[in-house]
N, C-alpha and C positions, 0 to 999 in steps of 0.2 A: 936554652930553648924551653916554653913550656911544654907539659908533657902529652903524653899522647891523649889524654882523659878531662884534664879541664887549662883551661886557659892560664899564659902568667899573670903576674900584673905587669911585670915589665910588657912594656910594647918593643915588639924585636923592630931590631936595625930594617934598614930600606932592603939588604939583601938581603934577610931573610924573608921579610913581608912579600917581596918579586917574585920569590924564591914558594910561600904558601900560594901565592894569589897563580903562579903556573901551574902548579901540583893538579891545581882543583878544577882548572877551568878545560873547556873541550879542547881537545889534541891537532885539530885542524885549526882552531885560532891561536895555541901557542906556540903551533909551528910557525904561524904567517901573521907576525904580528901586524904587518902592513896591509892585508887583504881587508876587503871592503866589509861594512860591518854587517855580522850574519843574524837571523832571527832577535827581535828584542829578549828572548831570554838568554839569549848567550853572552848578550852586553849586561842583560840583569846579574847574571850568575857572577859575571865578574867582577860589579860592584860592592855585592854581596859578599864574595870572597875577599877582598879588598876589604871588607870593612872587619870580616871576624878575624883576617890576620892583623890589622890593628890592634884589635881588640884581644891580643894575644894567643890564639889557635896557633898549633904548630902546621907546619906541612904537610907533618903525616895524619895530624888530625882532619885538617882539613879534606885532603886527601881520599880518607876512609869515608867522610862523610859525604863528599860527594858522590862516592861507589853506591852508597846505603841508601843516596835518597834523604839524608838528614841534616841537608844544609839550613834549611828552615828553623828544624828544631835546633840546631845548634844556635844561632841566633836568639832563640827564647830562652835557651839554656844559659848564655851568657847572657842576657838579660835576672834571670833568676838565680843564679850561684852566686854565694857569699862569700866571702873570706873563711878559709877553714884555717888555722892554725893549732889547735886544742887536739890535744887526744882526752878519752874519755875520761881519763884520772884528772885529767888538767881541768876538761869543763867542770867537773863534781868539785875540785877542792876551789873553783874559782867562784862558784854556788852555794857553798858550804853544805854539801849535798855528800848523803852517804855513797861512796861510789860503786861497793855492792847492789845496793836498791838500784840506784841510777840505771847502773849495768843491766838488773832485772827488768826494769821500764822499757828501757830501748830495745831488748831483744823482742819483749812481748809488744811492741809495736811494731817491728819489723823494721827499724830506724842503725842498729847497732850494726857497725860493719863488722866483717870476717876479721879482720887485723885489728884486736883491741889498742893496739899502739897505734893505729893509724890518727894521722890528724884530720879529722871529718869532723871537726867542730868548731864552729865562731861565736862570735858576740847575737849572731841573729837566731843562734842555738838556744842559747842561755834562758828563756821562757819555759823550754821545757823540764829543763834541771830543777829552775826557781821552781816550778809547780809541786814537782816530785817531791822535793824539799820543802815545802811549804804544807803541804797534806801528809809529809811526814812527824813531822812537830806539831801539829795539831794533836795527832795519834790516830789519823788514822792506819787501819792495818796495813800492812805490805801487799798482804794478798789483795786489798781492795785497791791500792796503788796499781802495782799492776793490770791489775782486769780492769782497770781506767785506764792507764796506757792502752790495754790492746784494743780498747775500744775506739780511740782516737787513733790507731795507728792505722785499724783497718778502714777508718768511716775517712780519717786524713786520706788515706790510698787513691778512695772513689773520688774524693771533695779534687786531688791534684789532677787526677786524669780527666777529669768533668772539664775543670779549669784550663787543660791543657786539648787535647785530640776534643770535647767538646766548642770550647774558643774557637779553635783554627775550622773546626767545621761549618762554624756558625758564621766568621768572617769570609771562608774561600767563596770566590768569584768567576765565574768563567773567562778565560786570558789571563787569570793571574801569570807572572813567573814569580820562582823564585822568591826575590827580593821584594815586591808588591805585596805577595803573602806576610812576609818576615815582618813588614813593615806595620802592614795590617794587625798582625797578632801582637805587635809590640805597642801596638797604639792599646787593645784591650786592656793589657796588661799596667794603662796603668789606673786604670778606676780599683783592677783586684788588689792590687798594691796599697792602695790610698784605703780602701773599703771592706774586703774579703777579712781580716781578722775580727775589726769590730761586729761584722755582720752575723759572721758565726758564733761570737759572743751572745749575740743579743737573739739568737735562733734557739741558743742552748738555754738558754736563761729563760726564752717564753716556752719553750717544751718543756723545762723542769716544773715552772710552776704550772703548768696542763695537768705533766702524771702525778702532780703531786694534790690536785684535787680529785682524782681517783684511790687516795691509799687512805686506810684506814687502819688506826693500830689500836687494838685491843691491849686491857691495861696489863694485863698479864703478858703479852707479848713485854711493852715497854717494861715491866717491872724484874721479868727474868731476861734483859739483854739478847733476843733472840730475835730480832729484826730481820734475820736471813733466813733462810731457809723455804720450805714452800707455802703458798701463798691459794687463796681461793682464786680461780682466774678462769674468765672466761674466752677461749682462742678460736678464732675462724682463719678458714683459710679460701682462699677463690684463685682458679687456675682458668686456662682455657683448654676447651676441647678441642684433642688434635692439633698440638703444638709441634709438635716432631714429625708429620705430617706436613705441614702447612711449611715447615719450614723447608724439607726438602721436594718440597713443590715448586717454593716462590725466593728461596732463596735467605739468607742471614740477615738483608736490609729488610724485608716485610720481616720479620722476626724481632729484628730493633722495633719496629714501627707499633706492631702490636703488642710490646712490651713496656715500652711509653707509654702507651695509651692507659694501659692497665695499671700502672701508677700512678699517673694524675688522674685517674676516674678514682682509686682507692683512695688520693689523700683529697682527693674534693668530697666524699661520701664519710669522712669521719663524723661518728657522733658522738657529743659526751666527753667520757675521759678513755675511750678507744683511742688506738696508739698504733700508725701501720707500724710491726716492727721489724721488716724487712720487705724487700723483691728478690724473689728469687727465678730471674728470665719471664718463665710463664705464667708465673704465683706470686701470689703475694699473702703476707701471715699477719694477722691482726689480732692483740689484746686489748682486754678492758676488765676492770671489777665486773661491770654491770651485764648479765646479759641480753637485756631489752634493748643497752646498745649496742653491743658487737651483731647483735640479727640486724636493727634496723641499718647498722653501716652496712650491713651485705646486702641486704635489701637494695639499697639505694646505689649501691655498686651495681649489682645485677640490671636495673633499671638503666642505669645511664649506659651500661656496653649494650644492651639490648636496642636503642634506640642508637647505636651508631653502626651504619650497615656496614662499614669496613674493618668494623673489630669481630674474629670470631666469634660464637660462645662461651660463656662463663660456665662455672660449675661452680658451688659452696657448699659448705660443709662449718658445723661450730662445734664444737663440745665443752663441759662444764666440768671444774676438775682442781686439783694439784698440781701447780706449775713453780718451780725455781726459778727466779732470774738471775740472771747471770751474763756481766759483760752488755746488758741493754738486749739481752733475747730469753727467751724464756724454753725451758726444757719439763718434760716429765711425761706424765699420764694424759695429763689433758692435751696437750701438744699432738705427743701418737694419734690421741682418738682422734681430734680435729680434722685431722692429715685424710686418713682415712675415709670417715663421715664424707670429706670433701669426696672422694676419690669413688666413693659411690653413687653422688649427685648425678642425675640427669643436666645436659646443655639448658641453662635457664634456671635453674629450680635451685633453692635452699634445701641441703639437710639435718637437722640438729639432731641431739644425742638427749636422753631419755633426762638427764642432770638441766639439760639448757631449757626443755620446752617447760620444764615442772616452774622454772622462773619467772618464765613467762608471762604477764598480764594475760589475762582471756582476751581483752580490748583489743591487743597491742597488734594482733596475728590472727591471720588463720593457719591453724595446722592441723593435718592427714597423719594418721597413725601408718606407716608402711610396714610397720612388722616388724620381725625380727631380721638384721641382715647381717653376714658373716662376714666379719672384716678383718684383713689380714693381719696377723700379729694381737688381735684384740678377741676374737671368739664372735659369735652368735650376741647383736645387741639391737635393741628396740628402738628403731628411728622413727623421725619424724619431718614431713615436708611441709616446710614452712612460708606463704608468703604473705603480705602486706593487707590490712584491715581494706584497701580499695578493692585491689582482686578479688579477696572475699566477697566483697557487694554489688561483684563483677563489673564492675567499673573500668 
């Protein structure tokens, strides 16, 4: 029989399959198989079931999933599981892959099961070993290897669950059952199949070359090998006011909703070689070399939530500074201040840090000296509120 967790390949005999398709289905129609036919999902559930113990589900799989609620997903799930046969020694030496590093990669993706002998690996695996292995013999570092996995593993995580609980939200319909759903999510599934690897290829490829018209290397950097380390950078950040509020007022779904919003307003308001380089719920954090662009992106962030009555208030904040990248985020001084600056902003209002407004063009802005302001973890520092050359002309 397969086992409780993924399907066989074998398809079981007719009495077993009778045997899955009773397990799952409601207890008053497998009492009375002859009774007249009850609710269309009771007939969907059973075709459905019918079709994942074909498909090799055991009984008790079945079974469980029906308790859960995850007869649907089950269905995607066997739609999207591959052949595993490999353990991890097996993928590395079939890769010609170090299987230390390998080992390191998968953990720092979150990809490596608990049981390093377990077989959790196939032929549909094997891209990620080739890669590991492939940017190993170039030379680059280990440590760069990994902090490239972790980067895909945690950015793969959001890309599966988008594709997955995003999809099925996107196709459900009022009167689905069941099987209508399954059916539905399985038709999406296959443009991301045919489409979703090269897509994210060619995502990565035109954001590499974006940040990569923002960097600049001084010849002494290149000439003493020190391309890492910290970097001049200038970081904003924009949240909303009364986020935690707002959400135990109207609940988790308005909280998605103004959380949405606040990232397609950020990646529509990019300017230059600004780079949103995360969301986080109610925030969102942005870099760039340039400061004239990370004010103008908040700028024009501030502007577009401003003119939508169903997004709370924004707040921003930027500062000007030493930043390390690392793993596709950025850490340090400027970072802290950023955070903060934000975190003192008035609903509506920019405030920049004494480093960001000195960069400034006169043209580019108007800004109001506010003083000296005391911010947590940072001390007593000299801001400034920043908005747009029209404001200024009161426009």
């Amino acid at each position: 029989m397969p086992s409780h967790d993924a399907p066989s390949t074998d398809v079981p005999d007719d009495d077993a399959s009778a045997a899955a398709r009773r397990s799952a289905t409601p207890p008053e129609r497998a009492a009375d198989p002859g009774a007249p036919d009850g609710p269309p999902t009771d007939a969907d559930r059973e075709r459905l079931v019918a079709r994942l113990a074909d498909a090799g589900w055991s009984a008790d799989a079945l079974r469980d999933a029906a308790a859960r609620g995850r007869l649907v997903l089950l269905a995607t799930e066997t739609r999207l599981r591959d052949e595993r046969t490999l353990t991890t020694a097996e993928l590395a030496a079939r890769c010609d892959v170090d299987a230390e590093l390998l080992e390191q990669a998968l953990l720092a993706s979150g990809l490596m099961p608990g049981d390093p002998s377990a077989r959790e690996w196939g032929p549909a695996d094997e891209p990620i070993a080739r890669l590991v292995g492939g940017l190993d013999r170039v030379g680059l570092s280990r440590d760069s290897i990994v902090d490239l996995a972790r980067v895909l593993g945690e950015n793969g995580a959001r890309i599966g669950a988008a594709s997955i609980t995003g999809l099925a939200a996107g196709v459900s319909r009022e009167g689905d059952t069941e099987l209508t759903l399954a059916d539905r999510i399985d038709a999406t599934l296959d443009p991301v199949d045919a489409h979703l690897g090269d897509a994210l290829g060619a995502i990565v490829r035109r954001s590499a070359v974006s940040q990569l018209s923002g960097v600049e290397l001084a010849e002494d950097q290149v000439a003493d090998g020190r391309l890492t380390g910290a970097w001049p950078m200038t970081i904003g950040f924009a949240d909303v006011v009364g986020f935690t509020r707002l959400g135990e007022r109207d609940g988790a779904e308005r909280l998605d909703d103004v959380a949405t919003a606040l990232a397609a307003y950020a990646g529509a308001s990019l300017t230059g070689a600004v780079r949103l380089v995360k969301t986080i719920g109610d925030a969102v954090m942005l870099a760039g070399p340039r400061p004239d662009e990370v004010v103008a992106t908040l700028l024009a962030l501030l502007r577009r939530s401003a003119a939508d009555d169903d997004l709370p208030p924004l707040r921003a904040g930027a500062a000007t500074g030493s930043a390390v990248p690392r793993g596709g985020d950025w850490f340090g001084p400027a970072v802290n201040r950023a955070s903060r600056v934000c975190g003192a902003a008035r609903p509506d209002s920019l405030l920049v840090d004494d480093a960001t407004r000195r960069a400034l063009p006169e043209a580019s802005v108007a800004s109001r000296s506010i003083g000296r302001v005391r911010l947590k973890g940072v001390g007593a520092v000299p801001l400034h509120r920043v908005r747009s050359p029209d404001e200024r002309r009161g426009r």
